[in-house]
C-alpha positions as CSV (number, residue, x, y, z in Angstrom):
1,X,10.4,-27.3,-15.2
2,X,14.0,-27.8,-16.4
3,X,16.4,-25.0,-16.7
4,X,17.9,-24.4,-19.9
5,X,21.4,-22.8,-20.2
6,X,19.7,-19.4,-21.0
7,X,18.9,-19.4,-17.5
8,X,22.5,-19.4,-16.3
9,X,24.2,-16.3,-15.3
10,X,27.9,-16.0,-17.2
11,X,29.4,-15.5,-13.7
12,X,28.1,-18.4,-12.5
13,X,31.4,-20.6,-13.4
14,X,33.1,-18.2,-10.9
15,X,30.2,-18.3,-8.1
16,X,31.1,-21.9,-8.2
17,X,34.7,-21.7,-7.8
18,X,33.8,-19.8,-4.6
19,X,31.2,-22.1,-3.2
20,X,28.5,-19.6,-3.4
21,X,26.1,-22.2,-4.6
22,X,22.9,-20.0,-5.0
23,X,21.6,-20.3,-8.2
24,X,20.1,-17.6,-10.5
25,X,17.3,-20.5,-12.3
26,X,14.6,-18.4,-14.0
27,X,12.8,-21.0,-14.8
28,X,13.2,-23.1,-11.3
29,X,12.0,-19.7,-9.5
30,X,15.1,-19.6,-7.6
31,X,16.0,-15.5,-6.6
32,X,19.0,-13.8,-8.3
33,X,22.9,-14.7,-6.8
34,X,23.4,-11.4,-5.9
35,X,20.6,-11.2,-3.8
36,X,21.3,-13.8,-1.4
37,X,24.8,-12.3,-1.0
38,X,23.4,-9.3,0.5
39,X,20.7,-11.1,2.5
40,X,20.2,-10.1,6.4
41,X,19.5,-12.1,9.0
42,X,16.0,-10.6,9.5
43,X,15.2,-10.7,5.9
44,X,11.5,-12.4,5.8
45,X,10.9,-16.0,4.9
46,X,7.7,-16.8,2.6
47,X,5.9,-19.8,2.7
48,X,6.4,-21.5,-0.8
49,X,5.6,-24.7,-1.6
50,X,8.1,-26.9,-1.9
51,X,10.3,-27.9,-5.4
52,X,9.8,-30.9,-7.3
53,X,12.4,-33.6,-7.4
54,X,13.6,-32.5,-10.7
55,X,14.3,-29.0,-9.7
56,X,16.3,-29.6,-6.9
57,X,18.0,-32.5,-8.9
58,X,18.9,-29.9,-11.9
59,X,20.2,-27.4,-9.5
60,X,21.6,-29.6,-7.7
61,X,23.9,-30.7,-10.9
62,X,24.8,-27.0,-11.5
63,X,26.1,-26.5,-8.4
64,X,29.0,-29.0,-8.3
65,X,31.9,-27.0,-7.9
66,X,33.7,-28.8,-10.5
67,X,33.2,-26.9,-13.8
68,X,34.6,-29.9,-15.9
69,X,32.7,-32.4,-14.1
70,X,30.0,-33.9,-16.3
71,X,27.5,-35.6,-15.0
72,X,23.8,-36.7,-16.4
73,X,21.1,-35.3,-14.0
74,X,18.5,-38.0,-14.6
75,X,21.5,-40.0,-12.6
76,X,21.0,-38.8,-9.5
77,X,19.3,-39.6,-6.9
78,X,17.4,-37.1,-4.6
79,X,15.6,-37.6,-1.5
80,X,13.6,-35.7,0.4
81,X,14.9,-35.5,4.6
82,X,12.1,-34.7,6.3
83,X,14.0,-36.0,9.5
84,X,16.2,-33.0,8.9
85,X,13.6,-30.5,8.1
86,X,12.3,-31.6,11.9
87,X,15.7,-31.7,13.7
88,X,15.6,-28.1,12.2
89,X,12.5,-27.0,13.2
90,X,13.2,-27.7,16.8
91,X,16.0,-25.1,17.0
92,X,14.6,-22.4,14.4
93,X,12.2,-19.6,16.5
94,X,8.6,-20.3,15.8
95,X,6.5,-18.1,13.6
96,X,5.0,-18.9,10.4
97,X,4.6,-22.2,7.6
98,X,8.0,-24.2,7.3
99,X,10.3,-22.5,5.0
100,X,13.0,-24.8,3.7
101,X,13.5,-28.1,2.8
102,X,16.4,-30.3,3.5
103,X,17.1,-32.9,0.3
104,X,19.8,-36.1,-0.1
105,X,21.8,-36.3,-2.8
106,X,23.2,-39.8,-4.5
107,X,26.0,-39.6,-7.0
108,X,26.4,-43.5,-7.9
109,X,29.6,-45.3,-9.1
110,X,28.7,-45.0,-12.7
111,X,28.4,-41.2,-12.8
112,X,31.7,-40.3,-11.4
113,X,35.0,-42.1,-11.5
114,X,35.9,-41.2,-7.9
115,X,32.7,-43.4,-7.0
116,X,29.8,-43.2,-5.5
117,X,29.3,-40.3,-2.9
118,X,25.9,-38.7,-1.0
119,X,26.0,-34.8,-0.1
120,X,22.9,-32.8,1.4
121,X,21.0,-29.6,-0.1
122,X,19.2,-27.2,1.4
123,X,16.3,-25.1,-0.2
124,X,14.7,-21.5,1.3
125,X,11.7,-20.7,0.0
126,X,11.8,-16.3,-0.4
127,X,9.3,-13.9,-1.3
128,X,10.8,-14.0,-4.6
129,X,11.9,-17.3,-5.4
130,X,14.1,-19.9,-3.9
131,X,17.7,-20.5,-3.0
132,X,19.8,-23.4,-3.2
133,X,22.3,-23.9,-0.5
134,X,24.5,-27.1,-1.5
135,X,27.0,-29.0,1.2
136,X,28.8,-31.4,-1.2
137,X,32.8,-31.7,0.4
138,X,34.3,-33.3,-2.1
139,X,36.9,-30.4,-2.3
140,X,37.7,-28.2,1.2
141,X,35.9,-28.9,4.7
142,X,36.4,-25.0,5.1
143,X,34.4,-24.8,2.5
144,X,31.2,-27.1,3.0
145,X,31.0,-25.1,6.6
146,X,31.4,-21.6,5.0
147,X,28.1,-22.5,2.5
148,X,26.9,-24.2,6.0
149,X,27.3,-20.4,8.1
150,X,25.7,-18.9,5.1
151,X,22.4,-21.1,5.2
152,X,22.6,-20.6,9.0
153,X,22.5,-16.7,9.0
154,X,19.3,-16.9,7.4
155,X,17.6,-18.7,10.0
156,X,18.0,-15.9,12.7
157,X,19.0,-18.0,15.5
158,X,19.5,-17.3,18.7
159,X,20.9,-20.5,20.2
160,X,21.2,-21.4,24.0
161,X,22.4,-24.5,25.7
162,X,19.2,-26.2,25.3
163,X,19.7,-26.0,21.7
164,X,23.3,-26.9,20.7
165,X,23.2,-30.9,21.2
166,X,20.6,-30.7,18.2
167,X,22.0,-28.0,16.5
168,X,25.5,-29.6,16.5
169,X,23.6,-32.9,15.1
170,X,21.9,-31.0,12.2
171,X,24.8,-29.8,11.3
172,X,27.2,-33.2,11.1
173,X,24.2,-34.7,9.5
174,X,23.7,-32.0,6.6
175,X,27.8,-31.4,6.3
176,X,29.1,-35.1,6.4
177,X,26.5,-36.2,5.9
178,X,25.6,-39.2,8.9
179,X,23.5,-42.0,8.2
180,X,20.6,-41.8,10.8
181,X,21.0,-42.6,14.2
182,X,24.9,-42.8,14.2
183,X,24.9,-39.5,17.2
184,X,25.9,-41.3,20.1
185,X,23.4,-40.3,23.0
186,X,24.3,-43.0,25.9
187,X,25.6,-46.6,26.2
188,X,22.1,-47.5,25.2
189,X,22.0,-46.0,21.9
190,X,25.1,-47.0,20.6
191,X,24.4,-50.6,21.7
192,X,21.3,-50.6,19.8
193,X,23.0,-49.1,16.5
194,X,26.1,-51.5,16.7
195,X,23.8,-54.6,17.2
196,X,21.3,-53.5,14.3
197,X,24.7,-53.1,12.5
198,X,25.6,-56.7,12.7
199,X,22.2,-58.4,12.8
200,X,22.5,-56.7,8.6
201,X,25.9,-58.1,8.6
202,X,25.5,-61.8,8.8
203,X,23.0,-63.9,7.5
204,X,23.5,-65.8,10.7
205,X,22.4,-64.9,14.1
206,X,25.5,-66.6,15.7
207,X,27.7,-64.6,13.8
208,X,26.1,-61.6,14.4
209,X,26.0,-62.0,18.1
210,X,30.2,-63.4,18.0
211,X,30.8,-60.2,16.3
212,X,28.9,-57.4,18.4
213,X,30.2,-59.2,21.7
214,X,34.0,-58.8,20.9
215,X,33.7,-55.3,19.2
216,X,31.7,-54.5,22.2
217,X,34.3,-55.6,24.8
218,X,37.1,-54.1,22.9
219,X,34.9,-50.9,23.1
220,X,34.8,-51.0,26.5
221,X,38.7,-51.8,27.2
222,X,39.5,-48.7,24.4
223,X,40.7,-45.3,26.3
224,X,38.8,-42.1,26.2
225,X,35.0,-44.1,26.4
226,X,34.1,-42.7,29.6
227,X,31.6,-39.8,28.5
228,X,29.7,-41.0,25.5
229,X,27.0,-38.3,25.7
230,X,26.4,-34.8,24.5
231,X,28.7,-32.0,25.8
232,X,28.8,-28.9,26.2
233,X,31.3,-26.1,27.3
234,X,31.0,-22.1,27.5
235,X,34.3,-21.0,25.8
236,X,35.8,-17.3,27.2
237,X,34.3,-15.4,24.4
238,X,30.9,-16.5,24.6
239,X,31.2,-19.2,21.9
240,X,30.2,-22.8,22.7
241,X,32.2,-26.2,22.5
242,X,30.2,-29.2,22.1
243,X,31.1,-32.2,21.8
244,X,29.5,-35.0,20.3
245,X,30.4,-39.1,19.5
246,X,29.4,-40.6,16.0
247,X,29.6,-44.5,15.7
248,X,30.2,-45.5,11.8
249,X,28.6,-47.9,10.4
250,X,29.4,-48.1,6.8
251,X,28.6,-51.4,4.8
252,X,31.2,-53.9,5.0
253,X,32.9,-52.6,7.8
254,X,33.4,-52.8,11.6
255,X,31.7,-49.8,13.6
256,X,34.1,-46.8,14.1
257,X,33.4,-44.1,17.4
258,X,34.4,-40.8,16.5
259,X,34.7,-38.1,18.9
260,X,33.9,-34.5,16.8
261,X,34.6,-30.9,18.6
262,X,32.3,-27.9,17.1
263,X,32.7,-24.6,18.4
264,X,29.7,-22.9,17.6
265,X,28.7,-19.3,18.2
266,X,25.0,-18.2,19.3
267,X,24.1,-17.2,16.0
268,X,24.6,-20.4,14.6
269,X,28.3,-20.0,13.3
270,X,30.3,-23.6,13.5
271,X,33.8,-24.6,13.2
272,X,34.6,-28.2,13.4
273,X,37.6,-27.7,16.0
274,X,38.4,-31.6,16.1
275,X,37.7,-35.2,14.9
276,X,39.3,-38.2,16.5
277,X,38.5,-41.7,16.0
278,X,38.4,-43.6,19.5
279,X,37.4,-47.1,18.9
280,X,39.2,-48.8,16.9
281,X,41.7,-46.6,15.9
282,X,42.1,-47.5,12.1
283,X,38.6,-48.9,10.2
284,X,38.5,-52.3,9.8
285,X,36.5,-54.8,7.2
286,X,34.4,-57.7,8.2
287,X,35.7,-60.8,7.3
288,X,32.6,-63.0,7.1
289,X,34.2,-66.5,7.0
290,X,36.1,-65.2,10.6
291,X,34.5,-61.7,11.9
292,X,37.1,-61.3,14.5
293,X,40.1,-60.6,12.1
294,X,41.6,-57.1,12.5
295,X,43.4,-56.6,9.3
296,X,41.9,-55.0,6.2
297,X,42.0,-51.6,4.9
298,X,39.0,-49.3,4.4
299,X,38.3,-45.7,4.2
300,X,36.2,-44.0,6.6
301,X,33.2,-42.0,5.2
């Protein structure tokens, strides 16, 4: 069902401004602001059935923190991350039906004039109703990882060592977001996701193979590519450091390692403490008529 404006709350202009994000939608089921505000940790999950595309889409819209941004909902794209909803569910304590839902959102080019962008949603399904966490970072990071520790204190976690290398993947994947498989694990993985990366590259195979053997020798001649795995560090007051290496591989472009810091807390609480990129230093394009040229400029995602 689609809301109508009746359904709005006249606060809900300022709930935006502070990234609240929870959505008082009558007719989308989803539970009253104020009650998410004053949720606790052990507050019970209910086993709802999931929304329909066009809900989360609509609520979605109303939850861009830009009051004066206009956008057409039927633009949108949403998907449904049930690779998310898993990585979840491997850290979240067992007990009852799944209860939220992880959802990708597409903005394209011609529904915003800063271009296209892709931000992840997250839905918990209540006793009485649902609530919308959104994670779009177009404005403040601080922000995007405040609505993130909010959705977290919900799940009652109680995270040990075991859990932080997926936890701290969930949450780069939902807050960035990642495109799948871009967590470096070993030298395996991240030869496998820089070769895939060119075989779409080029049309032909030598071109492909040119490319990924100089990027990967320059790779190995970069400083600070000793540890490419998962890692983890018990900080004085009982918090975590974990740090993880992302390889980018946005369309058009080179690869990019980055090397990200979280600190996270065992209740689920994150701060991104650091991002440096290792390898190379400054994104590069790929020229296709000479894929070893440096020069070019590109923004990283």
């Amino acid at each position: 069902m689609r809301p109508t404006p009746s359904c709005v709350p006249r606060k809900y202009a300022q709930l935006r401004a502070l990234r609240t994000c929870v959505i008082a939608l009558a007719g989308l089921g989803f539970a009253w602001p104020a009650a998410a505000q004053q949720a606790t940790a052990g507050r019970p999950l209910a086993a709802l059935s999931p929304l329909t595309i066009e809900q989360v889409r609509d609520a979605a819209t109303l939850a861009l923190p830009r009051a004066d941004l206009k956008i057409d909902p039927k633009l949108l794209k949403v998907t449904r991350r049930a690779d998310l909803e898993d990585l979840l569910s491997t850290i979240v304590p067992p007990g009852g039906k799944r209860s939220f839902y992880l959802y990708q959102v597409e903005m394209p080019t011609q529904a915003s004039y800063d271009g296209q962008w892709t931000w992840i949603v997250a839905v918990v399904a209540r006793k009485d109703g649902y609530e919308l966490y959104s994670f779009e970072s177009t404005e403040k990071r601080s922000d995007t990882e405040r609505e993130f520790n909010r959705f977290a204190s919900e799940l009652s976690l109680s995270l040990s060592l075991f859990d932080l290398e997926n936890f701290a993947t969930f949450f780069l994947e939902t807050t960035v977001p990642f495109r799948p498989g871009e967590i470096v694990l070993d030298q395996d993985s991240l030869r496998d996701t820089v070769g895939r990366h060119y075989t779409a590259s080029y049309a032909e195979t030598w071109r492909s193979i040119d490319a990924y053997s100089k990027w990967w020798h320059g790779f190995l001649d970069a400083d600070g590519v000793a540890a490419l795995g998962p890692r983890t560090e018990v900080e004085q007051d009982g918090r975590y450091r974990v740090t993880l290496n992302r390889v980018v591989t946005a369309e058009g472009a080179h690869p990019q390692v980055q090397q990200w810091q979280l600190e996270i807390s065992p209740g689920g609480n994150v701060q991104a403490a650091s991002m440096r990129t290792i390898f190379p230093k400054a994104p590069r394009w790929i020229f296709y008529d000479s894929p070893d040229q440096p020069n070019g400029t590109l923004l990283s995602p």
